[in-house]
C-alpha positions as CSV (number, residue, x, y, z in Angstrom):
1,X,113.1,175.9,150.7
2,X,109.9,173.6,150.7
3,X,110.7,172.6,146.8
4,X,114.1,171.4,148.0
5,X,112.6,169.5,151.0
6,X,109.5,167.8,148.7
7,X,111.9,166.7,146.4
8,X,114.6,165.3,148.7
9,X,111.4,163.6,150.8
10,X,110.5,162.4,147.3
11,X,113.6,160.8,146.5
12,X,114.3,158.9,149.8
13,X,112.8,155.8,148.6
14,X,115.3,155.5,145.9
15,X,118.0,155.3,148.6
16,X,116.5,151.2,149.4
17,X,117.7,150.0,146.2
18,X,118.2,145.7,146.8
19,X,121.6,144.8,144.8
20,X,121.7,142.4,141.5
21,X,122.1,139.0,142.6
22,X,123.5,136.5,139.7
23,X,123.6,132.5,139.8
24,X,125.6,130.0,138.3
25,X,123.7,126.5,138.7
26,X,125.4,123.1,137.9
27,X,122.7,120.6,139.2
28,X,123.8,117.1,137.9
29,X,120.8,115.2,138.5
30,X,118.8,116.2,141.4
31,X,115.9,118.0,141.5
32,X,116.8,121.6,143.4
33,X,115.5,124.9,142.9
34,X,116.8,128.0,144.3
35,X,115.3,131.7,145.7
36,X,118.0,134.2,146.5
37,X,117.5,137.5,148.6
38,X,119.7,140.3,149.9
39,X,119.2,140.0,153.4
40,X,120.8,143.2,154.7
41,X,123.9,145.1,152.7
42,X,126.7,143.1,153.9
43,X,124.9,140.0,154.1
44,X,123.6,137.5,151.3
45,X,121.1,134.0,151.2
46,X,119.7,131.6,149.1
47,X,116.8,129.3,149.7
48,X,117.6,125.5,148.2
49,X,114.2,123.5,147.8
50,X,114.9,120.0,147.2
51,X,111.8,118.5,145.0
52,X,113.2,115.6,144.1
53,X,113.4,111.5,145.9
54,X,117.3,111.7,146.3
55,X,118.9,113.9,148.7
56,X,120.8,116.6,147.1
57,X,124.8,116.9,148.8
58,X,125.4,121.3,147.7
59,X,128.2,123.4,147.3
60,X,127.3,126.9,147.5
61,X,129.9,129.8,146.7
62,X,129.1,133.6,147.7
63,X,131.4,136.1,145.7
64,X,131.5,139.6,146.4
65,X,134.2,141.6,144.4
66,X,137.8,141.3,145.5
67,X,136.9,139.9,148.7
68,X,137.9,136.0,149.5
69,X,134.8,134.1,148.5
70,X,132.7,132.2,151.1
71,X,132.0,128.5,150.4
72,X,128.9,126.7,152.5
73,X,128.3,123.1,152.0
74,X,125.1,121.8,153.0
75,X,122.9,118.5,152.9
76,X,119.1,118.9,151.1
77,X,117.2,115.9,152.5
78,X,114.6,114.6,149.8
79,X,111.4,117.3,149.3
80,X,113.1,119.4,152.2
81,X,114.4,122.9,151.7
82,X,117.3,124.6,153.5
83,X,118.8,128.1,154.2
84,X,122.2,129.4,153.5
85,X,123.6,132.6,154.2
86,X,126.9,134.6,153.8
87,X,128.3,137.6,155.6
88,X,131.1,139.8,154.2
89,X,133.3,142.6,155.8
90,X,132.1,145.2,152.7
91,X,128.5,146.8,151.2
92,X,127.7,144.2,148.8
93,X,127.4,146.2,145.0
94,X,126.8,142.7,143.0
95,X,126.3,139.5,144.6
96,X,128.0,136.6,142.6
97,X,126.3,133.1,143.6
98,X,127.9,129.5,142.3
99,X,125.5,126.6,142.7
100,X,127.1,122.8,142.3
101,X,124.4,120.3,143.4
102,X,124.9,116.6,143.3
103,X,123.1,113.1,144.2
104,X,123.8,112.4,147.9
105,X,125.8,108.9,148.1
């Protein structure tokens, strides 16, 4: 009875696995990088740093599986960095990410 209780005690931390987050990034001439993290198991974000002079106009799109995908747009103001998140209805198993970033006019 202790062997079965060390070893399920030992496995517990294999229970907090993160899932795989891929991105697609299209950035036509701005200077943007990205930092993604899985924020909780329904819930996904990415960090855009601007690091270029021109502010970046984004199109972010979150796909998880069959579920409808959520689009955010968002405004990167010159050597500023914003937040954007996305909250679906299901556990997130692989977090799909599209990234389309464009000069601001």
């Amino acid at each position: 009875m202790k062997k079965c209780c060390a070893v399920l005690l030992a496995l517990l931390p294999l229970t907090a696995l993160a899932y795989p987050i891929d991105v697609d990034k299209q950035l036509d001439g701005v200077k943007v990088d990205y930092t993604t993290y899985d924020t909780d198991y329904d819930m996904g974000s990415i960090t855009l740093n601007n690091y270029g002079d021109v502010p970046a106009q984004c199109k972010v799109r979150f796909q998880n599986g069959p579920e409808a995908p959520r689009v955010r747009r968002v405004q990167v103001p010159a050597k500023q960095s914003r937040d954007v998140t996305a909250k679906f209805n299901r556990k997130i198993i692989k977090l799909r990410i599209t990234l389309d970033c464009k000069p601001q006019e």
